[in-house]
N, CA, C and O atoms as a GROMACS GRO file, in nm:
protein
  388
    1UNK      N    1   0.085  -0.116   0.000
    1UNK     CA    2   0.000   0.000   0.000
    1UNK      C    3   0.090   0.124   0.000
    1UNK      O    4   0.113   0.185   0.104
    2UNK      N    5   0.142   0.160  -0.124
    2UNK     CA    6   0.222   0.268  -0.126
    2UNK      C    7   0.156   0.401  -0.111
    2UNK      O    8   0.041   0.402  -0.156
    3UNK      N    9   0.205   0.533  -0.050
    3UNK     CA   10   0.125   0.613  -0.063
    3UNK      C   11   0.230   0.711  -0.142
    3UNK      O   12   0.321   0.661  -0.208
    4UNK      N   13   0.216   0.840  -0.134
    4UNK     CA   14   0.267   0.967  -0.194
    4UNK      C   15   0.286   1.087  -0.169
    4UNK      O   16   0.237   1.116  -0.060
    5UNK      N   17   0.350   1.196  -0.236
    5UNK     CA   18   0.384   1.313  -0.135
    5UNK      C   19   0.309   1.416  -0.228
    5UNK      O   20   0.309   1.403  -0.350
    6UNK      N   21   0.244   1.521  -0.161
    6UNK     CA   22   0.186   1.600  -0.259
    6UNK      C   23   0.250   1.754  -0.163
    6UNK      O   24   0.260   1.786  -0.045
    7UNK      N   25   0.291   1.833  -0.334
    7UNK     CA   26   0.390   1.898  -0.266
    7UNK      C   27   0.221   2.053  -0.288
    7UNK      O   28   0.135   2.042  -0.376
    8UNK      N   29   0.224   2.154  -0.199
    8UNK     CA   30   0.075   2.218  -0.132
    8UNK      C   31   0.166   2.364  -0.133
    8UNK      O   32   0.289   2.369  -0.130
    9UNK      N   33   0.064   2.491  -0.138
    9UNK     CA   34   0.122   2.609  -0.079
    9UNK      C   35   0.110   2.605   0.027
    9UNK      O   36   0.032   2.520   0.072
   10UNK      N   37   0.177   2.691   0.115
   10UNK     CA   38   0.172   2.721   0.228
   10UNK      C   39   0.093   2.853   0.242
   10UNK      O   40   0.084   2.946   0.162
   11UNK      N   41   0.041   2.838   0.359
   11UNK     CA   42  -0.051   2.961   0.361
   11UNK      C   43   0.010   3.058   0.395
   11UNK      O   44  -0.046   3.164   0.368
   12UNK      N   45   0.146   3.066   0.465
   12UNK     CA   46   0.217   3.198   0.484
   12UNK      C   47   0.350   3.190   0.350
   12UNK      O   48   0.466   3.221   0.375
   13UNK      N   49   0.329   3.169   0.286
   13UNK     CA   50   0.388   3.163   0.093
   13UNK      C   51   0.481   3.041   0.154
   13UNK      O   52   0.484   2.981   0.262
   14UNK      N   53   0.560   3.035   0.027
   14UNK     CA   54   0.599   2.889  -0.001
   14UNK      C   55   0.560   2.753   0.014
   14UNK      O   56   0.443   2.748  -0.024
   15UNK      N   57   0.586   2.677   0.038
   15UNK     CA   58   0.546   2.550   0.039
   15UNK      C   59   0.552   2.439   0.098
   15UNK      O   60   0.659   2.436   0.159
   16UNK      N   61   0.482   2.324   0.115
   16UNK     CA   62   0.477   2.284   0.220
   16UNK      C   63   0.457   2.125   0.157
   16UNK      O   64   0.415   2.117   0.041
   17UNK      N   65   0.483   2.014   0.223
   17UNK     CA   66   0.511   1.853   0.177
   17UNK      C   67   0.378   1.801   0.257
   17UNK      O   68   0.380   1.802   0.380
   18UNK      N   69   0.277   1.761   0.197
   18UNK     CA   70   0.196   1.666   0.224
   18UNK      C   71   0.245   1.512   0.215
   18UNK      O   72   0.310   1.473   0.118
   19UNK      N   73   0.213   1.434   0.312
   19UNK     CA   74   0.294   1.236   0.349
   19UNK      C   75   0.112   1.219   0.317
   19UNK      O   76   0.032   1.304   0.355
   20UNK      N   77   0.082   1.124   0.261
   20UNK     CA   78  -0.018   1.044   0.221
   20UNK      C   79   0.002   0.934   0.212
   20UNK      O   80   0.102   0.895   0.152
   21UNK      N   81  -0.108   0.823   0.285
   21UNK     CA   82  -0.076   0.647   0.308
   21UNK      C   83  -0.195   0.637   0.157
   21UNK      O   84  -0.283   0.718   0.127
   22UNK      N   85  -0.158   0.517   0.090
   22UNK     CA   86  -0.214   0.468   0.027
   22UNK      C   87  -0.359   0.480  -0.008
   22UNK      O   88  -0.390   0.462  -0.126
   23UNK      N   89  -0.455   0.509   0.084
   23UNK     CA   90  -0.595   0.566   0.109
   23UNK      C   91  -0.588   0.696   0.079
   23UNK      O   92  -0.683   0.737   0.011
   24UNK      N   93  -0.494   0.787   0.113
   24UNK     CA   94  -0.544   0.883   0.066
   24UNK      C   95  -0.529   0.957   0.246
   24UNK      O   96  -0.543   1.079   0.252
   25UNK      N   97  -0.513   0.913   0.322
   25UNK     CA   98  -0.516   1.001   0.436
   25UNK      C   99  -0.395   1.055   0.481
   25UNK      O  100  -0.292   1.008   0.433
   26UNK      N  101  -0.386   1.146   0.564
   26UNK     CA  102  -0.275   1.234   0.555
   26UNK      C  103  -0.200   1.172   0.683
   26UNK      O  104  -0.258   1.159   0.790
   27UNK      N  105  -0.107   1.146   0.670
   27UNK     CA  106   0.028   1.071   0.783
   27UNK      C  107   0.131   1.211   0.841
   27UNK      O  108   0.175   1.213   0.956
   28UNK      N  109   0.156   1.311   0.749
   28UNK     CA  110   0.227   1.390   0.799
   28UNK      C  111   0.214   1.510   0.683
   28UNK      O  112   0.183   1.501   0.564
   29UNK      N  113   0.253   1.632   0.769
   29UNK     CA  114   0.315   1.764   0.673
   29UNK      C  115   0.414   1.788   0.720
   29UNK      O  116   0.458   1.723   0.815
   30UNK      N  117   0.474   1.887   0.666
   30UNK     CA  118   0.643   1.945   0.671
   30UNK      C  119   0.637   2.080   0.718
   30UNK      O  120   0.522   2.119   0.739
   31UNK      N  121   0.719   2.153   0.738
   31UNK     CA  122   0.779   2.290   0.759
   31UNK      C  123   0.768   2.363   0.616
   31UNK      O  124   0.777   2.307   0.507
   32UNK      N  125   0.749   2.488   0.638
   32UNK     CA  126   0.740   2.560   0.501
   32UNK      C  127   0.876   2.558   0.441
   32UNK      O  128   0.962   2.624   0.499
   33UNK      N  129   0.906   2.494   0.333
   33UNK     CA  130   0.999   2.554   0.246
   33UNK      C  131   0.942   2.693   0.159
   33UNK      O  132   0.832   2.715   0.109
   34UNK      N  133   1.072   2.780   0.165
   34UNK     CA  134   1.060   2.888   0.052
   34UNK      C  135   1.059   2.869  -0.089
   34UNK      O  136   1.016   2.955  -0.166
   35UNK      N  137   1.116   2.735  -0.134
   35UNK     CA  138   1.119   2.730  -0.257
   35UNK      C  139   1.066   2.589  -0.284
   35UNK      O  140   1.074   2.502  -0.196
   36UNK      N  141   0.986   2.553  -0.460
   36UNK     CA  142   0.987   2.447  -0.466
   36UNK      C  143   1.077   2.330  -0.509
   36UNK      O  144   1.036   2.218  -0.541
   37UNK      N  145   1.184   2.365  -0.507
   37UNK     CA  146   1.339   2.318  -0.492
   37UNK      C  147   1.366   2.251  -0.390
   37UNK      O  148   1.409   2.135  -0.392
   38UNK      N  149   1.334   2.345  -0.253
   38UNK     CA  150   1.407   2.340  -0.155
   38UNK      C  151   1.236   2.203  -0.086
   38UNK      O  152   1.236   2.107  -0.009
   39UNK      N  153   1.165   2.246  -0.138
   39UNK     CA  154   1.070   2.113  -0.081
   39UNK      C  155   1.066   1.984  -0.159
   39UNK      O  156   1.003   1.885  -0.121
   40UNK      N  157   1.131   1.991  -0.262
   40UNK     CA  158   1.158   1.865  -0.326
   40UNK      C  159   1.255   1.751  -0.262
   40UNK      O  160   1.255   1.629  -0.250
   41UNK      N  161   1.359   1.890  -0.223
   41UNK     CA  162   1.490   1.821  -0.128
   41UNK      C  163   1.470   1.740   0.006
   41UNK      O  164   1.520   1.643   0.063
   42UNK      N  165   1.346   1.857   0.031
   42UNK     CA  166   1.289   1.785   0.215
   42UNK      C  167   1.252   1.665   0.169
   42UNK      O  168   1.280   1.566   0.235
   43UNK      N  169   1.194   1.656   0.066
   43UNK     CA  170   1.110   1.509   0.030
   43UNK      C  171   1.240   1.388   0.023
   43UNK      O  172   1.249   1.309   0.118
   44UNK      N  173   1.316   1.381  -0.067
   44UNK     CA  174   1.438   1.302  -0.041
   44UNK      C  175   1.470   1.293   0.137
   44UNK      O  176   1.440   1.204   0.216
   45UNK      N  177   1.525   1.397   0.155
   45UNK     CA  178   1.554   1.373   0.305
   45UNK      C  179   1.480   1.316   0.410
   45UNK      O  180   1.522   1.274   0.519
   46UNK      N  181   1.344   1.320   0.356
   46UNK     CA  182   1.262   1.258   0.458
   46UNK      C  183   1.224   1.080   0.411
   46UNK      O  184   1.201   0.993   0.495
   47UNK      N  185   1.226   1.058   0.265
   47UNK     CA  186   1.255   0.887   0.230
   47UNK      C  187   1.385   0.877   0.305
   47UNK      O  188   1.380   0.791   0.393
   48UNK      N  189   1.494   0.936   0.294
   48UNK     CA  190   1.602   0.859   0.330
   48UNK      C  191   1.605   0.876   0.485
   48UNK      O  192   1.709   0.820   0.520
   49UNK      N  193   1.534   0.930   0.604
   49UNK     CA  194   1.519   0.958   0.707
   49UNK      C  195   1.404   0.744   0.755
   49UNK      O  196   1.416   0.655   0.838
   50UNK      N  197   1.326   0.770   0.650
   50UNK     CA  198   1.230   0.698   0.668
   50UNK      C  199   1.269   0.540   0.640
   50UNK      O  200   1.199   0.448   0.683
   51UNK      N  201   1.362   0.524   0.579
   51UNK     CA  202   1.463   0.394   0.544
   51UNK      C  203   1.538   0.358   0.651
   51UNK      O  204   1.527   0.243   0.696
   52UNK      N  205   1.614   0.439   0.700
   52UNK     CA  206   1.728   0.399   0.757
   52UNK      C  207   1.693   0.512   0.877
   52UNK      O  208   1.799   0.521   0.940
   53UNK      N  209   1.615   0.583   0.925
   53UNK     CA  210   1.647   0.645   1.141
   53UNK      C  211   1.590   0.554   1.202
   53UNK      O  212   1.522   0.457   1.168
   54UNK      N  213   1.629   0.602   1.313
   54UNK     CA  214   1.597   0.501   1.407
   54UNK      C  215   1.435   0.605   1.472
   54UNK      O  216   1.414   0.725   1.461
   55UNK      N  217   1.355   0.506   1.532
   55UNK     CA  218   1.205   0.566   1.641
   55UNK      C  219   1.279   0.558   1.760
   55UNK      O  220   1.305   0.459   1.828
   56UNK      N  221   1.324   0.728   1.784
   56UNK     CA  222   1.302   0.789   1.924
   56UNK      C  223   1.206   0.789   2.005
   56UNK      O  224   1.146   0.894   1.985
   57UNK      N  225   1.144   0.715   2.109
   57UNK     CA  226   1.048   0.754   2.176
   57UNK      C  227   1.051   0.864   2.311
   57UNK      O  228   1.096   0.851   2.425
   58UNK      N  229   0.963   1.001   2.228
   58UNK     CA  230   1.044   1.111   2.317
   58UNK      C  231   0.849   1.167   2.412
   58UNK      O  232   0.808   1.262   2.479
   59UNK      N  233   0.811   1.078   2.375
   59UNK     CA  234   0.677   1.085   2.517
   59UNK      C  235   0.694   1.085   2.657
   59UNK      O  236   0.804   1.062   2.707
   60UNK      N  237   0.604   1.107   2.716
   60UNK     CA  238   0.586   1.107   2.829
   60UNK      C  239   0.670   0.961   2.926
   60UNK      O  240   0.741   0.956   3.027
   61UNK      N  241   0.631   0.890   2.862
   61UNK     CA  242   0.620   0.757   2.908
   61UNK      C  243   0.775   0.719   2.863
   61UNK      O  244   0.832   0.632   2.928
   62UNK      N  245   0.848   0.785   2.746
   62UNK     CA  246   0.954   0.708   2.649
   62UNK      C  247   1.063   0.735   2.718
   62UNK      O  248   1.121   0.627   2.735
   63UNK      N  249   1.130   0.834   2.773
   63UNK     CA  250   1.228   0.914   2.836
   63UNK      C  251   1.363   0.874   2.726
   63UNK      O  252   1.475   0.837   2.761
   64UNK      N  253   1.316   0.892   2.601
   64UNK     CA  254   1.388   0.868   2.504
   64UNK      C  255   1.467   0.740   2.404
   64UNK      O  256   1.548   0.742   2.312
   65UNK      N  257   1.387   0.625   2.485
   65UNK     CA  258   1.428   0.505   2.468
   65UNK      C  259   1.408   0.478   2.284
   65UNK      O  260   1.348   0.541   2.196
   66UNK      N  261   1.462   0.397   2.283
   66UNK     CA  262   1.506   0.405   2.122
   66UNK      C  263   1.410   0.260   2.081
   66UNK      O  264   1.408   0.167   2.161
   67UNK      N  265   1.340   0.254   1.963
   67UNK     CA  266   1.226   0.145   1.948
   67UNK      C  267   1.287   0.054   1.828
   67UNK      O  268   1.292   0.075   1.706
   68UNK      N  269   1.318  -0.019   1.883
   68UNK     CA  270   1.372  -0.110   1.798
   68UNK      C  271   1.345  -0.248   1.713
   68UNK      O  272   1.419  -0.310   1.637
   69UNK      N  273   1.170  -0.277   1.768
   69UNK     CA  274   1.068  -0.325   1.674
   69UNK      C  275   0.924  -0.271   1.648
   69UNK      O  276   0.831  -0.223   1.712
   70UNK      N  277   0.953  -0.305   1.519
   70UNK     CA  278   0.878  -0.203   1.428
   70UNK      C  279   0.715  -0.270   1.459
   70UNK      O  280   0.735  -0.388   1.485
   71UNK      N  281   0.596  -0.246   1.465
   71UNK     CA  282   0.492  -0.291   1.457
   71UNK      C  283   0.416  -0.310   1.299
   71UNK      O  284   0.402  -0.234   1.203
   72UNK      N  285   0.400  -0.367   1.312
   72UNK     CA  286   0.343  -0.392   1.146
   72UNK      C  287   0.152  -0.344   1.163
   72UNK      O  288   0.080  -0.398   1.248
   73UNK      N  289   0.117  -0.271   1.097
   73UNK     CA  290   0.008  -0.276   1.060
   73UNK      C  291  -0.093  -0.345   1.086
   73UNK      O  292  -0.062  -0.463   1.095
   74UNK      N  293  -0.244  -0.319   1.109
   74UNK     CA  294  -0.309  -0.487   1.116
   74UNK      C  295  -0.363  -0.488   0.950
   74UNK      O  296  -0.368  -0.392   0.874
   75UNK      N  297  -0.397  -0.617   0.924
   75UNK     CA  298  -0.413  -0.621   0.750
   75UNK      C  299  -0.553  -0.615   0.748
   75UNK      O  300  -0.644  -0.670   0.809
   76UNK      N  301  -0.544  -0.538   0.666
   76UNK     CA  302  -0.677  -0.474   0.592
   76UNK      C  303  -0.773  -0.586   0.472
   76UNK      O  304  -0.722  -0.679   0.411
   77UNK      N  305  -0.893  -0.550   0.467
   77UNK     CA  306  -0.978  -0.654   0.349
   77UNK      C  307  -0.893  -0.591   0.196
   77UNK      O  308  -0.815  -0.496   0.204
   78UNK      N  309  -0.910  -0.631   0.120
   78UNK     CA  310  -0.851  -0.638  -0.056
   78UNK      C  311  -0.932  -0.527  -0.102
   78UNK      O  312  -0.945  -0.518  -0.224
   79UNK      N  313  -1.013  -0.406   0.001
   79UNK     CA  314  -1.143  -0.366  -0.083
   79UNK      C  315  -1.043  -0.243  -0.156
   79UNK      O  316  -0.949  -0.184  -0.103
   80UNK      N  317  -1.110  -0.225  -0.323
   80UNK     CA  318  -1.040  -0.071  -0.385
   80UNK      C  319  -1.113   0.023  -0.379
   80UNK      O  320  -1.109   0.089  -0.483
   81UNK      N  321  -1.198   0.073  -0.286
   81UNK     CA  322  -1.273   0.169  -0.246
   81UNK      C  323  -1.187   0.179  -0.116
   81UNK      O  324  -1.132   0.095  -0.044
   82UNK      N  325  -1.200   0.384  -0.116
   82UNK     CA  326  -1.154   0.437  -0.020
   82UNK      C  327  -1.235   0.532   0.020
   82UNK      O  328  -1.303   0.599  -0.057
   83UNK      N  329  -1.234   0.549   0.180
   83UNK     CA  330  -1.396   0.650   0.214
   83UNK      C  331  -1.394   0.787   0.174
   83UNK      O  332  -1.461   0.863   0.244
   84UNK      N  333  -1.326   0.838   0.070
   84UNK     CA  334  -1.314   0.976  -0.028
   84UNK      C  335  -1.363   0.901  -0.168
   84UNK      O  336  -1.317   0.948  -0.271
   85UNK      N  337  -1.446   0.796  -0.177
   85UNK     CA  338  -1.493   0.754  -0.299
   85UNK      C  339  -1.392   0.740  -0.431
   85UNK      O  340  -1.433   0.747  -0.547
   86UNK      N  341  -1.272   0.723  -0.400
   86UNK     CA  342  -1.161   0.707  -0.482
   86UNK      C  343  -1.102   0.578  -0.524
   86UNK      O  344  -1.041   0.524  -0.432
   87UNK      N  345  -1.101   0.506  -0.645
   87UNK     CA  346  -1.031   0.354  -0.627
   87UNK      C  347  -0.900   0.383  -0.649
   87UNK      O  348  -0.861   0.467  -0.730
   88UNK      N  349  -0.816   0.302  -0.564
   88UNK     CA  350  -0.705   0.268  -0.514
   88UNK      C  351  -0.674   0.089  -0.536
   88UNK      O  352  -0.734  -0.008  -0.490
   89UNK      N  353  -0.575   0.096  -0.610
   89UNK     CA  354  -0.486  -0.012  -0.661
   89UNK      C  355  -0.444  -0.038  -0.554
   89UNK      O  356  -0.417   0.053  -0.476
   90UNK      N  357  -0.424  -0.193  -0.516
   90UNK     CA  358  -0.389  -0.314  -0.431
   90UNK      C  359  -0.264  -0.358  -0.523
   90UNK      O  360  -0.272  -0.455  -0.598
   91UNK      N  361  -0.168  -0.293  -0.513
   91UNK     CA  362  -0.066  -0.415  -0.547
   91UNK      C  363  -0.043  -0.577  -0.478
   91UNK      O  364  -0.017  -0.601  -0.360
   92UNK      N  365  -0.061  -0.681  -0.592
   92UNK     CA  366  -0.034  -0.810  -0.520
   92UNK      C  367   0.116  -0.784  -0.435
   92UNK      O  368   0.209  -0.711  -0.470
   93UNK      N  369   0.104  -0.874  -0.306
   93UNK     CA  370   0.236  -0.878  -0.260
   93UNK      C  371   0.266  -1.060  -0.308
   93UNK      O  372   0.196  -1.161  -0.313
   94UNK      N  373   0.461  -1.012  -0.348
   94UNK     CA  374   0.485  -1.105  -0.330
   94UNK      C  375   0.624  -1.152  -0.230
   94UNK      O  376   0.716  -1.080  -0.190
   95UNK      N  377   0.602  -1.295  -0.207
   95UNK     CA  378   0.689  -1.321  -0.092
   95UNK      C  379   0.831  -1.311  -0.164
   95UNK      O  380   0.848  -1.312  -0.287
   96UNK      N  381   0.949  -1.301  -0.047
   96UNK     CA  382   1.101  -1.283  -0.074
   96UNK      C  383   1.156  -1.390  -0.003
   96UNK      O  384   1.083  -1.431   0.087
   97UNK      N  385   1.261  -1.446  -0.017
   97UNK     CA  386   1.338  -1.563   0.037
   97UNK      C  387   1.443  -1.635  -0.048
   97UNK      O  388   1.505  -1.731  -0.001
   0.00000   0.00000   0.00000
């Protein structure tokens, strides 16, 4: 379920990085970049942030402890309807080994 980045104005000018999951719902935004250069770049920096950092847990509860298994998702039905009335492609997964 791949999602995508949609690059948005910012309401105080320049621009700003929309994170979108596969549905269509919004996972994260960014800091205003001034240019759309300079938000293209955040976008790289934030795949390669998203590959390889580590989850700081800097909550209440975390006192900074570092998370070192990942939780997986719970799995969803095969449906290509999304509740913005949009169809969305299911890539088959296939296994690695």
């Amino acid at each position: 379920m791949a999602g995508h980045f949609e690059l948005v104005d910012a309401p105080d000018g320049g621009y700003r990085v929309r994170m979108l999951d596969g549905s269509g719902d919004l996972m994260a935004i960014s800091v205003t970049f001034p240019t759309k250069r300079a938000a293209v770049a955040g976008i790289a920096m934030a795949r390669e942030i998203a590959g390889t950092g580590l989850i700081r847990d800097c909550s209440s509860k975390g006192a900074g402890a570092v998370i070192r298994e990942l939780v997986r998702p719970a799995s969803t039905p095969k449906d290509t309807s999304s509740s913005r009335g949009r169809k969305v492609s299911k890539a088959p997964r296939t296994a690695v080994g």
